[in-house]
C-alpha positions, 0 to 999 in steps of 0.5 A, a space after each residue: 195183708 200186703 193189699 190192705 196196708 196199700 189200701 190204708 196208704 192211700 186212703 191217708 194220703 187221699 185224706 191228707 190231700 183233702 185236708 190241706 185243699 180245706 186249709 189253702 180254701 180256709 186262708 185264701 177266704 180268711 184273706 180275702 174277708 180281712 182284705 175286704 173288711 179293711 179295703 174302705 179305711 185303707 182306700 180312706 186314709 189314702 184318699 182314694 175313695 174313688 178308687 175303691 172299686 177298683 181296690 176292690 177288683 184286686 181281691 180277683 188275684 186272691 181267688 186266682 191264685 187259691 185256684 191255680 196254687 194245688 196245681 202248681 204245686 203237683 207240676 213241682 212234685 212232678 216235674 221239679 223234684 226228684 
């Protein structure tokens, strides 16, 4: 019996992993698709509209940091709590 609660544990906790991956993946395009829908009436209303590739190349950040941010976070549950 002892086995099989450690076994269910562990599957949970793989299940809740790949649940918040989902949701960091789910708002870093949902952020990513509002940026790029309103960057021309931004760039517009600034009057940089020759600047808007270069508005554009900022939406890389988005992508960087829904890479890097699980990883970050399992360096602070390693090393930053205890």
């Amino acid at each position: 019996p002892g086995a099989t609660e450690v076994s269910t544990a562990k599957g949970l906790a793989l299940w809740l992993v790949i649940c918040s991956l989902c949701l960091i993946g789910f708002t870093s395009s949902l952020d990513g698709s509002i940026t790029a829908i309103a960057l021309p009436k931004i760039s517009t209303t600034l009057a940089s509209e020759d600047k808007y590739v270069a508005m554009a190349l900022a939406n890389g950040f988005v992508l960087a940091q829904t890479v890097v941010q699980p990883e970050f976070a399992q360096i602070c549950d390693i090393f930053g709590r205890r």
